[in-house]
C-alpha positions as CSV (number, residue, x, y, z in Angstrom):
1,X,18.8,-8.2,11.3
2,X,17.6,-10.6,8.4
3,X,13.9,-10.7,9.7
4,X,13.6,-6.6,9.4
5,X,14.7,-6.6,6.5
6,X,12.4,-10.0,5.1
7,X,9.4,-7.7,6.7
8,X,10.6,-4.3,5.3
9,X,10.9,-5.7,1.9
10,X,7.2,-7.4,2.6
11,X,5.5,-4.3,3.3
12,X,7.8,-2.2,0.6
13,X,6.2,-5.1,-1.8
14,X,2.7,-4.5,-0.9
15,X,2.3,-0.6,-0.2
16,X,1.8,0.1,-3.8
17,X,-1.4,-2.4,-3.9
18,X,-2.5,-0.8,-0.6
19,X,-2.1,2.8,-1.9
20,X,-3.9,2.0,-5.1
21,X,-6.8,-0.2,-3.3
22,X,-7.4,2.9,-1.0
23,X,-7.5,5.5,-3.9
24,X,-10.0,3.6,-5.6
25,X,-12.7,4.2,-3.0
26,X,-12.8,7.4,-4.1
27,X,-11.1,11.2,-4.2
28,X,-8.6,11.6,-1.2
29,X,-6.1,13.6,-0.2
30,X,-2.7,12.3,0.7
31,X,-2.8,12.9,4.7
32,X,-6.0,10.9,4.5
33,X,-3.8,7.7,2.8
34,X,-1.4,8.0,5.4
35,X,-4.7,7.7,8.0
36,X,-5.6,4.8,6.3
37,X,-2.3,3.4,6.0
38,X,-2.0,3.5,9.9
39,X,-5.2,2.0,10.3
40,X,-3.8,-1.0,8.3
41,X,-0.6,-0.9,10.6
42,X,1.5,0.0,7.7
43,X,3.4,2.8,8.4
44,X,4.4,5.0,5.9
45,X,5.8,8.7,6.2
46,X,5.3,11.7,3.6
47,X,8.7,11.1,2.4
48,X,7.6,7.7,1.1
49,X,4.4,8.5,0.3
50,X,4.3,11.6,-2.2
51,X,7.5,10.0,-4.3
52,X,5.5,6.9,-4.6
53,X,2.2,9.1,-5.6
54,X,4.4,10.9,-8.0
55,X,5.3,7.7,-9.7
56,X,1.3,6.4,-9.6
57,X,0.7,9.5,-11.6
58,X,3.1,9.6,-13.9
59,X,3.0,5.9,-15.0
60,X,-1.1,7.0,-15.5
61,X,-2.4,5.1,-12.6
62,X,-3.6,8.6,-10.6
63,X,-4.2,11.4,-11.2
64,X,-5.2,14.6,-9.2
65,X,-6.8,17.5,-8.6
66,X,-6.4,20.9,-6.5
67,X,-9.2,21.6,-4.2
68,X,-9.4,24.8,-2.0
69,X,-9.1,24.3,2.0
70,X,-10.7,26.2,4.7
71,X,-8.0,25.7,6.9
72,X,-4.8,26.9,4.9
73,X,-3.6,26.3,1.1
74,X,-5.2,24.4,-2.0
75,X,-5.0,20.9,-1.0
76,X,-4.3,18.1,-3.9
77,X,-6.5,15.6,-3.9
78,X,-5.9,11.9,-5.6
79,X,-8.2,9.3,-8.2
80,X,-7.6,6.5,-9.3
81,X,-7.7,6.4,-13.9
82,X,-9.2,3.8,-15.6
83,X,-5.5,2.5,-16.5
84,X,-5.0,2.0,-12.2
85,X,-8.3,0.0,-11.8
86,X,-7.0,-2.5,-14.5
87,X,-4.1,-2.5,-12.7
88,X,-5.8,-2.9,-9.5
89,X,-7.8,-5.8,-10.9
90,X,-4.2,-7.3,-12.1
91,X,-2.4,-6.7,-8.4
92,X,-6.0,-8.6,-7.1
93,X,-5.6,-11.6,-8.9
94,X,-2.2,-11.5,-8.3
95,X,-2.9,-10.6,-4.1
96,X,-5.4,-13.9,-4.2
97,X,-2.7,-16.3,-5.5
98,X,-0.2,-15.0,-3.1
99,X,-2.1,-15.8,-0.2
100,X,-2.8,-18.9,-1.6
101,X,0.5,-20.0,-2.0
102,X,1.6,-18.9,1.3
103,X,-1.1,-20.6,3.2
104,X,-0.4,-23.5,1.3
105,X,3.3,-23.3,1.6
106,X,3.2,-22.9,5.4
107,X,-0.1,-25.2,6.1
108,X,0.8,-28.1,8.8
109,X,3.8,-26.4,9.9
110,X,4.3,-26.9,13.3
111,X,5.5,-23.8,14.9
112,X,8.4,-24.7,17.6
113,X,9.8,-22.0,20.1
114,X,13.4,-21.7,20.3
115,X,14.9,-22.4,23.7
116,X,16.7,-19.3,24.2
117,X,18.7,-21.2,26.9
118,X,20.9,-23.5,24.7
């Protein structure tokens, strides 16, 4: 259906900021994201999470560190570089004028139901 995927490709378009926004408040380790992610109501899975992490880290945006667990295996653990806060600041400017065009866009618009009966 056309509206899935208009809202997959929203979310898809935005989970990058999201990831990057979260990382910058500080050391965190992936399962945590995914947490925070939910909290948001964007759902995200591993499988699209540690691909996208992978590419944050090598396009210099992230990068990492192993920390030892008291509940199983070294745990890696994600920052945010200098290079990813200038991109952060970029993706805020660019958030700001987004919503601003979109409530602009759609201001007045009178939202009709659909008779599902015709």
């Amino acid at each position: 259906m056309i509206v899935d995927n208009t809202q997959t490709q929203m979310r898809k378009g935005i989970l990058e900021y999201c990831i990057l926004s979260i990382i910058s408040r500080g050391e965190i380790y992936a399962s945590d994201i995914i947490g925070e992610l939910k909290k948001a109501k964007l759902l995200v899975v591993e499988g699209t999470l540690y691909p996208l992490l992978t590419r944050l880290k090598n396009n210099e945006l992230l990068s990492y560190v192993w920390k030892e667990s008291t509940s199983g295996p070294p745990r890696k653990y994600y920052e945010i570089t200098p290079a990813g806060l200038e991109v952060l600041d970029k993706l805020d400017t660019t958030w700001e004028e987004l919503v601003f065009a979109v409530q602009t866009a759609t201001e007045g618009r009178n939202k009709q139901t659909i008779d599902s009966s015709k």
